[in-house]
N, C-alpha and C positions, 0 to 999 in steps of 0.2 A: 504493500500500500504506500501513495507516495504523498506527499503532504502542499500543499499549493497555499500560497498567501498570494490573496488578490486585492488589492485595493480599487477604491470604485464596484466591491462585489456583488452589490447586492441591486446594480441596474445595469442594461446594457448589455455591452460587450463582457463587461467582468461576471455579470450574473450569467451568462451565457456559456461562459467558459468554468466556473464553479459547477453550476449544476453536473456540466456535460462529467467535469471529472467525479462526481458525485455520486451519478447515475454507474460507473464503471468500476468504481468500489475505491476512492482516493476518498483522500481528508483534506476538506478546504476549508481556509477561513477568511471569511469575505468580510474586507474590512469598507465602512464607509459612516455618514456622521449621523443618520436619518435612521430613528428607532423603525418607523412603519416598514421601510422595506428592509427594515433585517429582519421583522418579524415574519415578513412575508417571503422570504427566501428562506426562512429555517422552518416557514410550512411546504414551502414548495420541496423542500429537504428531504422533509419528514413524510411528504407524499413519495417520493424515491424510495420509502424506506432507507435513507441514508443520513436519516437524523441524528443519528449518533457520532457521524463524521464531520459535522456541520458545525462551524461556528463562525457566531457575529460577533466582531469585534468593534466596537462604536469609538469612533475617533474622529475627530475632528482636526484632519491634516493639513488645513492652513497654516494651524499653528506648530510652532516646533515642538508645546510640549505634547503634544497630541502626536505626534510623527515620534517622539522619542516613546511612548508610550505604546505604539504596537511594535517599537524593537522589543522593549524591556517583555511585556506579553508574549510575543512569538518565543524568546530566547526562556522566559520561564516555560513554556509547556507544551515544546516543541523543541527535538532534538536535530532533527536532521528537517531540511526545507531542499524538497526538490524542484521547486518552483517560486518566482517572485515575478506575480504579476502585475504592472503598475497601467492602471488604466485610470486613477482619478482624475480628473479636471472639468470645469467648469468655465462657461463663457461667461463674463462680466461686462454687459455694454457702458454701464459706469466704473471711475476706478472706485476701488474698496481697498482697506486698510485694516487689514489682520490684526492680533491682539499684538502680537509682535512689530508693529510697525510697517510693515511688507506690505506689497502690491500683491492683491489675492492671487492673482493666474503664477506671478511667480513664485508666491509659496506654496500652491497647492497642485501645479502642475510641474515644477521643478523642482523645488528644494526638498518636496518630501521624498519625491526618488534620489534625490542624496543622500539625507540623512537616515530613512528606510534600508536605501542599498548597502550601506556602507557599514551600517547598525548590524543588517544580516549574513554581511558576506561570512561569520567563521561557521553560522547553522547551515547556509549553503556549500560550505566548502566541504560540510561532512557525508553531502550525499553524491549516490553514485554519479549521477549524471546532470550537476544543478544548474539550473538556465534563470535570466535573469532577463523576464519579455517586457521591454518597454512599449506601449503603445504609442505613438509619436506621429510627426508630421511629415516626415521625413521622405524627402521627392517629391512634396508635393509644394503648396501655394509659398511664393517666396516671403522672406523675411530677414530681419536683423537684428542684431544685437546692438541696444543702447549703453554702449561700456560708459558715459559719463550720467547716465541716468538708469540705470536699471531696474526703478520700482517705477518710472515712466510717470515723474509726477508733476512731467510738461508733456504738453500734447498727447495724454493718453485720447487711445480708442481700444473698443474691445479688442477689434481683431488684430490691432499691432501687440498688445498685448500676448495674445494666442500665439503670434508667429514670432514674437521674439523666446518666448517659453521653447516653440517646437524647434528653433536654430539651440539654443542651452542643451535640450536635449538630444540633438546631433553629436554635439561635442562633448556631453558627458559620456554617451555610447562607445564613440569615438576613443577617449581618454580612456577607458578602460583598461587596457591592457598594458597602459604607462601608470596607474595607480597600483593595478594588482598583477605585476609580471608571474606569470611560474603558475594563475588559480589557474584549478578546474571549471570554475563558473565560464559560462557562455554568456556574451550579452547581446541582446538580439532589441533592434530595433525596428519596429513594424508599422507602417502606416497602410492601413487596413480600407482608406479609400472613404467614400459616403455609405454610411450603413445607416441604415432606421434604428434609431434608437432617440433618446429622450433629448440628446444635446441641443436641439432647437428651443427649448422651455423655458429659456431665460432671455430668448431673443424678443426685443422691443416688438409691437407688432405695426404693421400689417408682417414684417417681416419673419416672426412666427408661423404665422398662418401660412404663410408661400412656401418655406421649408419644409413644412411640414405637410404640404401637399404634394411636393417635388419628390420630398422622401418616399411619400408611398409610391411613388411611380419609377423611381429610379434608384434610390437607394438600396442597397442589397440588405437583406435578412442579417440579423444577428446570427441565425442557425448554421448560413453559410457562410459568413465570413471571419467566424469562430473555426474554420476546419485547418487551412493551412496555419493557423495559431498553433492548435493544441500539437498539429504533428509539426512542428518545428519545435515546441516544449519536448516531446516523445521523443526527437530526433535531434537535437542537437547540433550548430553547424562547426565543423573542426574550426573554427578561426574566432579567435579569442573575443571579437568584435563582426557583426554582421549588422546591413540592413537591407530593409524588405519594402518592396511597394508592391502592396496586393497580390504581395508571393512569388514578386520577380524581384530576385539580389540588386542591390544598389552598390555601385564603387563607393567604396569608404576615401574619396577623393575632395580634393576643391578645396576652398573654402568654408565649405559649411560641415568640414571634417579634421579640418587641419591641425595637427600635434599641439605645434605653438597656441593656438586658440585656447585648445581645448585647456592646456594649462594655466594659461590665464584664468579663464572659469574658476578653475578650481583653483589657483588662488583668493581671486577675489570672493568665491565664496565661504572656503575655510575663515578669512578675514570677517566675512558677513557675519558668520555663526559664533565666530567667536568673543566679536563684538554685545550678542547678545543677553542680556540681565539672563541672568543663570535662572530665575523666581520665574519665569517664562514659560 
């Protein structure tokens, strides 16, 4: 039996990929901050008969201490982690300011896959085969990084928001294999394309409504765009660092990939983190 931590679990594409593993006899635990639908994914669990494997883990991963709190949880009662799957985020057409001081998209679509990843690499480093599925934007709609503004608190919009997160997690992908030379972990970045799912619910409307009419017509199913997912968890790619657009490999090339980058990143966010009131 293998054990899977999903964040964003309990709608979507994470609830998508929880059950599937759920249904086939694995242990998931779908983390996300909304009591209803954890309730309602440890009934739909508990309809599998796989209630027993199921668990909700309530967190609220904008904030750090919330993100630091399903390390310290997974690493109490959970030994081995053959799977981390990051699917939370959230569109913001206004900016918001986490308790932490942070620009929401990039605390809860970037930093917690930092401080998450990085929290769990030694549970991941004990299993056979441990992969590390970022869901991301990666190949797709362009964007940048604000290196003199990062919480974006001149000229925000949503969607520069979203695509300067999905460029972060290019490069934290990327960066992989210069933070942890020699792991076993796999880290796979996926962008999985337009699928129906909930993401349109926080858009202003008429432009709600038009998404989500677009969605049902062209958007792909969750059921099918969960497949090349799990079998690339199942399967693992030999290169320490992969990405994916809708299950064709991307060169880990360019700009939106590059060493140097990536390490900036990661300094300036160890700096970020450490900056912050510990009481947080």
């Amino acid at each position: 039996m293998r054990t899977y931590v999903i964040t964003g679990g309990t709608d979507g594409m994470g609830k998508g990929l929880g059950l599937h593993f759920l249904e086939r006899g694995d242990r998931v635990i779908a983390v996300a901050s909304g009591k209803p639908k954890g309730r309602a994914f440890l009934a739909e669990a508990e309809a599998l008969g796989a209630g027993e494997r199921a668990v909700f883990l309530r967190a609220d991963l904008s904030t750090v201490a919330g993100m630091r709190r399903v390390v310290e949880e997974v690493t109490a009662t959970t030994e081995a982690v053959d799977g981390l799957v990051f699917g939370a985020q959230r569109f913001r057409p206004v900016r918001e300011e986490t308790a932490d001081g942070l620009e929401f998209t990039f605390a809860l679509s970037y930093l917690s896959r930092v401080v998450i990843g990085e929290g769990l690499m030694e549970r991941l480093e004990r299993a056979d085969a441990p992969v590390i599925m970022s869901l991301a934007g990666s190949g797709g709609l362009p964007g940048q990084i604000f290196w003199d503004d990062l919480q974006l608190r001149e000229g925000y919009k949503g969607m520069r928001a979203s695509m300067q997160s999905s460029r972060c997690l290019d490069l934290l992908g990327a960066g992989f294999p210069i933070r942890h030379p020699g792991a076993r972990t796999r880290y796979v970045l996926y962008n999985p394309g337009f699928v129906n799912t909930g993401m349109a619910d926080p858009l202003r409307q008429p432009m709600r409504s038009l998404t989500k009419v677009l969605a049902r017509f062209f958007a792909m199913p969750v059921s099918k765009a969960i497949v090349p997912i799990a079998r690339l968890l199942d399967h693992p790619p030999e290169a320490a660092a992969t990405a994916f657009m809708r299950g064709k490999p991307l060169p880990l090339t360019g700009s939106a990939f590059a060493p140097a980058a990536a390490d900036r990143l990661h300094r300036v966010t160890a700096d970020l983190l450490a900056g912050l009131p510990a009481t947080r």
